[in-house]
Z-matrix of the N, CA and C atoms (Angstrom, degrees):
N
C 1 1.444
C 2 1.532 1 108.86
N 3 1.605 2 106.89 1 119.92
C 4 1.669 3 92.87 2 176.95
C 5 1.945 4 119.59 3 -88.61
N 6 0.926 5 116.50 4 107.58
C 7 1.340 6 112.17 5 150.26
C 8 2.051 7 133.69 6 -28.20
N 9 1.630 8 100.60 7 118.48
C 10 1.420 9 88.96 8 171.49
C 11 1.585 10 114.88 9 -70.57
N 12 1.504 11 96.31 10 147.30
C 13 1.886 12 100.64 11 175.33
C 14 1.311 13 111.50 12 -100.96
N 15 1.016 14 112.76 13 119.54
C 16 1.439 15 124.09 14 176.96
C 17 1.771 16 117.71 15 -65.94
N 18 1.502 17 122.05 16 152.82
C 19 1.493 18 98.71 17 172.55
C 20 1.781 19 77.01 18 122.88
N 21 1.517 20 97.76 19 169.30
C 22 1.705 21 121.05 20 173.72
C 23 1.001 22 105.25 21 -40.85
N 24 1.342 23 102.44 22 134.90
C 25 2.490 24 107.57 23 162.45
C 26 1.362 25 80.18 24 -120.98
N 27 1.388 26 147.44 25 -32.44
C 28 1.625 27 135.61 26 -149.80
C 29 1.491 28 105.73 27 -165.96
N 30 1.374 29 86.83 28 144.04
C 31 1.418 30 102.06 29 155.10
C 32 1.547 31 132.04 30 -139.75
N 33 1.286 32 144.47 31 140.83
C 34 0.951 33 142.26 32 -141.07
C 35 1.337 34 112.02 33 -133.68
N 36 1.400 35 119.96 34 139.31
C 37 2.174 36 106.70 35 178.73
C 38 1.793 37 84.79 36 -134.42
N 39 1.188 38 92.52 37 144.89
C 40 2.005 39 101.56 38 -178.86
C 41 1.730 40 99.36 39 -143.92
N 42 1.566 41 106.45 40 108.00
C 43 1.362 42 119.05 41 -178.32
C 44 1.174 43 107.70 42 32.68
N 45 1.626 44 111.80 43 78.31
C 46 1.550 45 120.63 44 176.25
C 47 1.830 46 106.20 45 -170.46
N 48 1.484 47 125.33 46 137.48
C 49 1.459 48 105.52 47 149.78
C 50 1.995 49 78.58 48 95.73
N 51 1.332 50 126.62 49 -5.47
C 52 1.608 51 113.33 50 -165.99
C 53 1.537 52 110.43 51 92.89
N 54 1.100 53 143.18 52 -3.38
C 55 1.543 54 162.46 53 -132.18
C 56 1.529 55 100.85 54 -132.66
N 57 1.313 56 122.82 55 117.81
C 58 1.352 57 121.65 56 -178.94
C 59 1.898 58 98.55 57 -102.52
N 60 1.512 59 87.15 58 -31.01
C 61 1.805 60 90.48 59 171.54
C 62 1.578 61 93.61 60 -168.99
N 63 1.351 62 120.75 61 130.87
C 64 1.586 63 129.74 62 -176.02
C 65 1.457 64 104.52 63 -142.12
N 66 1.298 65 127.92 64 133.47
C 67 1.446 66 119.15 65 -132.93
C 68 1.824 67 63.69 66 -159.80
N 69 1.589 68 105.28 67 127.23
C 70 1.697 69 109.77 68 170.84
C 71 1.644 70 111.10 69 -160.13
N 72 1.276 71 94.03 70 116.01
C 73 1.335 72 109.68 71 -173.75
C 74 1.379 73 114.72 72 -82.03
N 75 1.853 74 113.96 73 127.19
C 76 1.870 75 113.77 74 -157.17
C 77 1.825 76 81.83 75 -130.71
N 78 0.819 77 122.16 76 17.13
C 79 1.578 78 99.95 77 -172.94
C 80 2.190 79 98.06 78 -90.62
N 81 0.999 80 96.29 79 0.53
C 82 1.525 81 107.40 80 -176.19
C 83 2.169 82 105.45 81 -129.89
N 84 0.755 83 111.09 82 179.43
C 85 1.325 84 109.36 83 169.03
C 86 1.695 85 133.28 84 -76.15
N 87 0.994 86 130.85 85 120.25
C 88 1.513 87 107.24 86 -170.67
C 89 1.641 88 108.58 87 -137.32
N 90 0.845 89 102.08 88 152.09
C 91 2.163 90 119.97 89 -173.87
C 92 1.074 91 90.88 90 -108.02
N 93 1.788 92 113.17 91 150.16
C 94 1.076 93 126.13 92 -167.39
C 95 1.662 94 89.47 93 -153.58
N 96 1.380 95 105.54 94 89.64
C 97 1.736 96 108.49 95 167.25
C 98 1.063 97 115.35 96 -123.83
N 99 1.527 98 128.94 97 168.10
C 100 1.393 99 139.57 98 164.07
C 101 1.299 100 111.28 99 167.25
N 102 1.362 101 117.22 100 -147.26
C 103 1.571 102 105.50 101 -165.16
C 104 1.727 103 115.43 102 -101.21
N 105 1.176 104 142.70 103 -169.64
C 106 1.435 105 135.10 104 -179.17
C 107 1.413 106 88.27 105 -66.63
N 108 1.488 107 112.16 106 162.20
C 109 1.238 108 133.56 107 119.19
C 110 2.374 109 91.10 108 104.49
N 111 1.391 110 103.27 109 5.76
C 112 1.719 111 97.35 110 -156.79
C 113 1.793 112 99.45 111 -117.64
N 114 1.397 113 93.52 112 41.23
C 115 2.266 114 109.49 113 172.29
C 116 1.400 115 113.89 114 68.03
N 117 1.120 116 131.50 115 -4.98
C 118 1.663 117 130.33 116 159.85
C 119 1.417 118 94.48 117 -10.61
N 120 1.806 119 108.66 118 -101.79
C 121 1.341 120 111.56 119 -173.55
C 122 1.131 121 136.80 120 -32.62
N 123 1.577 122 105.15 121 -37.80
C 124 1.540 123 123.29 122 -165.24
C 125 1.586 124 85.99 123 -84.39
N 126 1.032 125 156.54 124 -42.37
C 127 1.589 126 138.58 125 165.83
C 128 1.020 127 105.59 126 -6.98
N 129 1.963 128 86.54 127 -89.96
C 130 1.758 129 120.36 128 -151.62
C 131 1.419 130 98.41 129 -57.37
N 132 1.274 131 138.30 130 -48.59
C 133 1.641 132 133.27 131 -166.77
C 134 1.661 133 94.89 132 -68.78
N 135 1.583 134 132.52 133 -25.93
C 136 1.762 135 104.28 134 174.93
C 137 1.206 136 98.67 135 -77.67
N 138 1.988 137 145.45 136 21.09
C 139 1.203 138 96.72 137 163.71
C 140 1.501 139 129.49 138 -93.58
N 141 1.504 140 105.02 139 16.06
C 142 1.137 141 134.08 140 -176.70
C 143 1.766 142 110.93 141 -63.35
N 144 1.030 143 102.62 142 -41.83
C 145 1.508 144 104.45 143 173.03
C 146 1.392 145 131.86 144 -78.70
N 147 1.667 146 120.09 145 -23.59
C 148 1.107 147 111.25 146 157.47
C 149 1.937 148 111.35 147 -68.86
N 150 1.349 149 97.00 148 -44.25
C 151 1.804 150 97.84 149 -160.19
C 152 1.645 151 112.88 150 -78.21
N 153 1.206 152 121.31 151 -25.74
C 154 1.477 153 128.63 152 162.48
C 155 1.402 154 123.80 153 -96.39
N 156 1.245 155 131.04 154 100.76
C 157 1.453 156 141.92 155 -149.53
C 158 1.705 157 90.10 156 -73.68
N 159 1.536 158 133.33 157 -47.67
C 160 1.819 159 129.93 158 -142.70
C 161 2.072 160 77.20 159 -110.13
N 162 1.198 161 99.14 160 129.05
C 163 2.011 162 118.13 161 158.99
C 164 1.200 163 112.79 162 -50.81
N 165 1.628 164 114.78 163 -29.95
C 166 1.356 165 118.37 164 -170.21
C 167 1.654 166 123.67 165 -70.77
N 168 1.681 167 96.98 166 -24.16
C 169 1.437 168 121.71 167 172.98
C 170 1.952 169 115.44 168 -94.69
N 171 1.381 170 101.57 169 40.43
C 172 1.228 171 105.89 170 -163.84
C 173 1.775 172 107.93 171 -137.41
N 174 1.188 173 125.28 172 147.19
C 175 1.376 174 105.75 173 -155.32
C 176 1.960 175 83.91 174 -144.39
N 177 1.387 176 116.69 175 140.32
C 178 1.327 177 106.93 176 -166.86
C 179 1.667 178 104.12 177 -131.75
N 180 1.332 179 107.02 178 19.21
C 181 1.746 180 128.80 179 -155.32
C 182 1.868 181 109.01 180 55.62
N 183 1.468 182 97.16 181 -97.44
C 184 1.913 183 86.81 182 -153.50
C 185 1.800 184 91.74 183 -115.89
N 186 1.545 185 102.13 184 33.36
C 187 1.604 186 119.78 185 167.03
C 188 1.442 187 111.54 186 -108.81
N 189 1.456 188 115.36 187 128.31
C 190 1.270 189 108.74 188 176.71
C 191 1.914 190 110.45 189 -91.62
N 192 1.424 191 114.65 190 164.46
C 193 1.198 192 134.29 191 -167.69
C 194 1.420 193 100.06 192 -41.35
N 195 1.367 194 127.66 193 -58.47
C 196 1.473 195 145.75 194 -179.25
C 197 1.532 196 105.44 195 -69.97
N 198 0.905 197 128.18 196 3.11
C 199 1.897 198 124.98 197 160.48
C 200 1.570 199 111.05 198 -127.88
N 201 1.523 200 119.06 199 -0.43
C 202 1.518 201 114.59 200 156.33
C 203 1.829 202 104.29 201 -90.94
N 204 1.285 203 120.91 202 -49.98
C 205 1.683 204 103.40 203 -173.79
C 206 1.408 205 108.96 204 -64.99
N 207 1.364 206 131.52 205 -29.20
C 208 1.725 207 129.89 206 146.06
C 209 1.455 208 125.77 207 -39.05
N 210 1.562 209 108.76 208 -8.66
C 211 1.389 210 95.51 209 -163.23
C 212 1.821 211 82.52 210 -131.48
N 213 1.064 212 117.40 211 -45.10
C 214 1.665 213 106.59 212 172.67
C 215 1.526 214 105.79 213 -85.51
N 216 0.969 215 143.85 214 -1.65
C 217 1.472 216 138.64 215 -174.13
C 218 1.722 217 124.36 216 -132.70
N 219 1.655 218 80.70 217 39.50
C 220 1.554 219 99.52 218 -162.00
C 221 1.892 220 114.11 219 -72.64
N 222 1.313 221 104.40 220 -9.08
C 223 1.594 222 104.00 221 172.15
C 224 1.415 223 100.32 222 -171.42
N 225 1.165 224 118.36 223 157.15
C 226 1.594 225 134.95 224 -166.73
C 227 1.913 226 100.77 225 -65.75
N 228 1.105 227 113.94 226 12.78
C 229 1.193 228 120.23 227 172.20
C 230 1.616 229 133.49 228 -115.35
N 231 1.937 230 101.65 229 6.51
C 232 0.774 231 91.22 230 169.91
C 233 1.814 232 129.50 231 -113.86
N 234 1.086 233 120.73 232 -173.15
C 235 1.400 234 123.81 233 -163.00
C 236 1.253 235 128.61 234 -145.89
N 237 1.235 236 125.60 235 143.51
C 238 1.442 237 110.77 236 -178.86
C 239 1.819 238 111.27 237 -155.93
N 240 1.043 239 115.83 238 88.92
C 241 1.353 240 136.72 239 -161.61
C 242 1.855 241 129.25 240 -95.13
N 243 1.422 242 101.49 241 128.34
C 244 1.538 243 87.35 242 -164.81
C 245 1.655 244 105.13 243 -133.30
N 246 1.604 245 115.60 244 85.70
C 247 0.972 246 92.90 245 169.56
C 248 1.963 247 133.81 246 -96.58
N 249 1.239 248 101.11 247 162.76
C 250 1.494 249 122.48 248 -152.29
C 251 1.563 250 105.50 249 -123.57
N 252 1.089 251 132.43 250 156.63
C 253 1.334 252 152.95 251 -165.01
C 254 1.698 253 101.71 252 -112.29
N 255 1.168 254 129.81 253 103.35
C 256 1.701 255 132.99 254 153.58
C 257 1.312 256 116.00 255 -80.71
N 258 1.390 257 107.31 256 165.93
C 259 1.557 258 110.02 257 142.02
C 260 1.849 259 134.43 258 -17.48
N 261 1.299 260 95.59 259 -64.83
C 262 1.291 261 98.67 260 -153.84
C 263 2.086 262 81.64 261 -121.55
N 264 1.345 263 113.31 262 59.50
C 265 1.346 264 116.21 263 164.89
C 266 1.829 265 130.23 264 128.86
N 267 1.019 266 140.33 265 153.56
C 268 1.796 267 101.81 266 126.80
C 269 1.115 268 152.85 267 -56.45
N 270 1.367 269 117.26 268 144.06
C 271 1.291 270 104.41 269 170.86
C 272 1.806 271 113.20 270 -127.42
N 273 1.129 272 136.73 271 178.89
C 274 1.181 273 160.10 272 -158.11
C 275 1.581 274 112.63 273 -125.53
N 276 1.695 275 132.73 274 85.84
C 277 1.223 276 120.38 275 176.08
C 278 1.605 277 102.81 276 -106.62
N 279 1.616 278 122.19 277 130.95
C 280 1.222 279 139.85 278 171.67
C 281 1.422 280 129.73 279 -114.53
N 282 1.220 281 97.42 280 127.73
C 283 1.437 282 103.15 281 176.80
C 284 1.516 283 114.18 282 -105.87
N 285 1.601 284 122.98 283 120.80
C 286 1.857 285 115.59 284 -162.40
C 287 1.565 286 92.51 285 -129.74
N 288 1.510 287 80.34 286 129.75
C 289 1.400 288 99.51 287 -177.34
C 290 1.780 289 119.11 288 -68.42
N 291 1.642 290 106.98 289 138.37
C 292 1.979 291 89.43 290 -178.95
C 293 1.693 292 98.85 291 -100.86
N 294 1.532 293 135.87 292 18.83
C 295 0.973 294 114.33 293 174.75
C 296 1.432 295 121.35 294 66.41
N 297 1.801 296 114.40 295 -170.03
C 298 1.796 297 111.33 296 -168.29
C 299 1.262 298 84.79 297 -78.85
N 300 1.328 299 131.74 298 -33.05
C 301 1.845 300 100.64 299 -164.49
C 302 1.299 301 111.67 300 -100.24
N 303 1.127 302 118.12 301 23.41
C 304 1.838 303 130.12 302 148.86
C 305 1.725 304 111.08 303 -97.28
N 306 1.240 305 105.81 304 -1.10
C 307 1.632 306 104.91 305 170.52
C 308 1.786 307 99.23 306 81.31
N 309 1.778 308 112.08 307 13.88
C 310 1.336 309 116.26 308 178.77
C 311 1.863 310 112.81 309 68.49
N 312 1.395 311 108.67 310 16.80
C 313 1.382 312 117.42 311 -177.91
C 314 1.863 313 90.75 312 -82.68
N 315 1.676 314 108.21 313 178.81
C 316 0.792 315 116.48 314 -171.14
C 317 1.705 316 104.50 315 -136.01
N 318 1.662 317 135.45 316 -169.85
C 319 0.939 318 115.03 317 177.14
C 320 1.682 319 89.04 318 -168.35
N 321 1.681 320 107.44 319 157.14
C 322 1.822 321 92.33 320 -165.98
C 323 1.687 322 103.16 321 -125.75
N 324 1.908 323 107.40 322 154.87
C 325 1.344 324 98.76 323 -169.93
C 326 1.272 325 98.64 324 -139.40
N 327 1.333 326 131.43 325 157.87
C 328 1.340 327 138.23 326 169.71
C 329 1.613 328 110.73 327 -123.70
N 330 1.591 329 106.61 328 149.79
C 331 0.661 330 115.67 329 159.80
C 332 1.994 331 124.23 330 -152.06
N 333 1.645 332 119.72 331 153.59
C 334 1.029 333 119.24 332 -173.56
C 335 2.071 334 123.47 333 -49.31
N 336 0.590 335 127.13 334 81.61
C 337 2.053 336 105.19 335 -159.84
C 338 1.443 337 101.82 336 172.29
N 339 1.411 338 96.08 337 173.33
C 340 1.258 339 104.00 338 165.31
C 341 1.744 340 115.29 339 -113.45
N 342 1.610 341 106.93 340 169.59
C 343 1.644 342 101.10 341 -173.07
C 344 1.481 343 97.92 342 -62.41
N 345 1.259 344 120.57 343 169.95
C 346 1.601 345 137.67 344 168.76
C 347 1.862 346 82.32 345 -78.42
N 348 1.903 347 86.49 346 166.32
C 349 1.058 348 94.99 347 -164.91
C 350 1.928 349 88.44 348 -108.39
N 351 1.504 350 122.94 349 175.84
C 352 0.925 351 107.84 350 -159.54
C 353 1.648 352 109.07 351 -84.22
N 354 1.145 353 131.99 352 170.97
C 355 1.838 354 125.25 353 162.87
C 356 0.977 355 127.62 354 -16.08
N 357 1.265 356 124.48 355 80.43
C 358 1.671 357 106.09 356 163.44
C 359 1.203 358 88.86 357 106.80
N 360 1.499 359 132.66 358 11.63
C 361 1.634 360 104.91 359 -174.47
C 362 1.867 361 88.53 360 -138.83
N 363 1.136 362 104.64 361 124.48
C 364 1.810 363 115.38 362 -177.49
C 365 1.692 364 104.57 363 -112.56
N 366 1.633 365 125.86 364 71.35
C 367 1.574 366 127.80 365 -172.88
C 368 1.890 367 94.56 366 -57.78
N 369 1.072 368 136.38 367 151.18
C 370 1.545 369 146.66 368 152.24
C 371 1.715 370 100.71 369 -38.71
N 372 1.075 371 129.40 370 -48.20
C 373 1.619 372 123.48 371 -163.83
C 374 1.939 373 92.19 372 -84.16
N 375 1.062 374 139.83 373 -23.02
C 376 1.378 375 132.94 374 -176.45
C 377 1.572 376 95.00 375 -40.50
N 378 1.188 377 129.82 376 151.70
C 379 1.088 378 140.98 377 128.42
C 380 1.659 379 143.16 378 -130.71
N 381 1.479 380 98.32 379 126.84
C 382 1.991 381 105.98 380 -156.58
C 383 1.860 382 93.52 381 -56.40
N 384 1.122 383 119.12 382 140.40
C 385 1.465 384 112.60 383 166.36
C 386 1.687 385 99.51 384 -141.74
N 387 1.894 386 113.34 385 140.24
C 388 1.174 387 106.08 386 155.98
C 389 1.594 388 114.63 387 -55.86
N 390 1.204 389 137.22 388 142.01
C 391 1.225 390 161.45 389 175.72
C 392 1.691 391 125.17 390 -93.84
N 393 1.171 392 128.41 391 109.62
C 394 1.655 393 135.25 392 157.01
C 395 1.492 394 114.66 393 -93.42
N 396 1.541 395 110.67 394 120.18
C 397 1.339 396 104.52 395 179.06
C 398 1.439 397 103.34 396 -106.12
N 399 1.105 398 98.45 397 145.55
C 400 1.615 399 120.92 398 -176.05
C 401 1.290 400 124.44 399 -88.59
N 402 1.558 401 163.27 400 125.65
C 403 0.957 402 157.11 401 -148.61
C 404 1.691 403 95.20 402 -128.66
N 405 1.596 404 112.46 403 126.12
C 406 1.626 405 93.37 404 167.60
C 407 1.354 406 108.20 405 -94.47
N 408 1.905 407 121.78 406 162.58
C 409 1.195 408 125.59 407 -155.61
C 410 1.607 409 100.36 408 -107.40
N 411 1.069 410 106.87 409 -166.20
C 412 1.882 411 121.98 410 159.48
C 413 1.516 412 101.05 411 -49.58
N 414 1.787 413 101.30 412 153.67
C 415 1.132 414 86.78 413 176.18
C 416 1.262 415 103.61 414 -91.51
N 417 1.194 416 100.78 415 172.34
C 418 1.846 417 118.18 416 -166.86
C 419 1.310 418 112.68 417 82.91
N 420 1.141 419 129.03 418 -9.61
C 421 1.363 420 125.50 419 169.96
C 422 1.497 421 125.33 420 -102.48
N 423 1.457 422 114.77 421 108.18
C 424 1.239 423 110.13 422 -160.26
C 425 1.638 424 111.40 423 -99.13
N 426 1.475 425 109.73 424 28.03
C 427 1.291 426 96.84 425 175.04
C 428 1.423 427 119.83 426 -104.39
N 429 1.706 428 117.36 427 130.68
C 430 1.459 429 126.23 428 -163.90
C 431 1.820 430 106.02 429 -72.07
N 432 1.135 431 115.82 430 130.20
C 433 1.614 432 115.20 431 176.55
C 434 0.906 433 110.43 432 -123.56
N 435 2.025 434 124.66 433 143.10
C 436 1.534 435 114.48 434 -160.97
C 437 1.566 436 81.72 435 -100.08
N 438 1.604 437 95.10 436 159.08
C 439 1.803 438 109.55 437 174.81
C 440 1.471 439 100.88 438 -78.24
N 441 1.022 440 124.56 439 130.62
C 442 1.396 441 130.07 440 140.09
C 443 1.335 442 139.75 441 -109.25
């Protein structure tokens, strides 16, 4: 009998990081080579922002904190998404960028589902799910509110 494994199936970058859309599958093993300078690093270091909630616990090498949210949070369009396998489902954790007139801050959302799969491409493991998106609040306030 196989057991589900809990933990990352995906990760996702949406106009952020150099990435107009970067779609990377972790539920298996994966290599990440190519030549200097073409987002390797800059991937793996956004997954820091979904999985570590405080910047302070965040390490960007010989970039400081204030030239990585400039560089992943470069317009209210960007994104960086990780969904993961629970107990009781997938889920969808997002991090959306507010751009210069968010001061390049960011803000985080959940939702029940899995990512869409990309254009035109339907893998066997995709699965369609109705979707609740989650809005996060002030801090200290731990109550989840759906966007409408």
């Amino acid at each position: 009998m196989s057991q589900e494994r809990y933990g990352i199936r995906r990760f996702a970058l949406l106009n952020t990081a150099g990435y107009s859309l970067g779609i990377f599958p972790l539920e298996t093993p994966l290599s990440v080579y190519g030549a200097n300078n073409l987002g390797k690093s800059a991937s793996i270091n956004a997954l820091q922002f979904p999985i570590l909630a405080r910047m302070s616990d965040m390490s960007f090498g010989k970039y400081s904190l204030e030239q990585s949210r400039k560089f992943y949070f470069a317009s209210d369009t960007s994104y960086i998404l990780v969904e993961v396998m629970l107990p009781h489902g997938p889920h969808v954790i997002g991090v959306a960028g507010r751009g210069p007139g968010g001061g390049f801050g960011h803000q985080f959302f959940v939702y029940q589902g899995s990512l869409p799969p990309p254009k035109g491409q339907l893998p066997e493991d995709w699965e369609d799910r109705e979707q609740t998106l989650l809005r996060s609040t002030e801090v200290g306030d731990d109550q989840d509110r759906p966007l409408v």
